[in-house]
C-alpha positions in Angstrom: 6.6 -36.3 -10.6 8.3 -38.1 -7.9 11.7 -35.9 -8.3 11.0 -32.7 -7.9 11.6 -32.3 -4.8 15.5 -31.9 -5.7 14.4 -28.7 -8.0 12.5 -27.0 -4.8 15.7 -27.9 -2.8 17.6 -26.3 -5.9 15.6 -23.2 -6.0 16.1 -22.6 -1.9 19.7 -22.9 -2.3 19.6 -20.6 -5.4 17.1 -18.1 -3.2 19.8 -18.6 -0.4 22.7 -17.4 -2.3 20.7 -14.3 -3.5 19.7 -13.4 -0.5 23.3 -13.4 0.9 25.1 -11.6 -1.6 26.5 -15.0 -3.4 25.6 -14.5 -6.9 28.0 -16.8 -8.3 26.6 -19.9 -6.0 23.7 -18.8 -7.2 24.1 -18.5 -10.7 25.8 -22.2 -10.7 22.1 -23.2 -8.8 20.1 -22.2 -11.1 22.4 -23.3 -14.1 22.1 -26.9 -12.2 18.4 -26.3 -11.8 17.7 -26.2 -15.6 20.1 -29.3 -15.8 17.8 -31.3 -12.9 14.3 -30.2 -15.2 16.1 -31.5 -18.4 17.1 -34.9 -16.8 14.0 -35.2 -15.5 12.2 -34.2 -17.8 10.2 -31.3 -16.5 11.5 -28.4 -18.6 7.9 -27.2 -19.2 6.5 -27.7 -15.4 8.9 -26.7 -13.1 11.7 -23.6 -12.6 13.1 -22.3 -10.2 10.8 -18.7 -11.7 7.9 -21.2 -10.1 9.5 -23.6 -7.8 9.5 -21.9 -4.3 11.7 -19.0 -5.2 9.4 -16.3 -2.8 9.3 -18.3 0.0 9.8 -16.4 3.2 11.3 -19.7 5.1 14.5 -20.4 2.9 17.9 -21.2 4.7 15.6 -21.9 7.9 16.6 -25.8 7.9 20.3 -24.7 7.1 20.6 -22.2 10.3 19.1 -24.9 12.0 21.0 -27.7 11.3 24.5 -26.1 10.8 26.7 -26.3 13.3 29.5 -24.3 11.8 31.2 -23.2 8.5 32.2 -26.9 7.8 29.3 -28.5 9.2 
């Protein structure tokens, strides 16, 4: 499936937000998630349960790459 890197991004930001206490980000994440498998199709392959959600590395690229609140 040539989209599915946006439900991996998706599932980082979701792990993101639970990691740093914003459980209403991520709640609208993971609702957005299961919106990105049903347009694409992938419903029955992909969530965010299976889609990178125990990776160690998440927010890495947005640390590095931030360069302030607004950035």
């Amino acid at each position: 499936m040539a989209n599915k890197w946006i439900i991996d991004v998706l599932a980082d930001l979701a792990t993101f937000a639970e990691q740093n206490g914003l459980s209403e980000l991520e709640r609208q994440l993971i609702l957005a998630s299961e919106v990105a498998e049903t347009d694409l199709g992938t419903a029955h392959g992909v969530s965010l349960t299976n889609a990178g959600r125990d990776t160690g590395n998440v927010g890495l690229l947005h640390r590095a790459t931030s360069g302030g609140h607004n950035a």
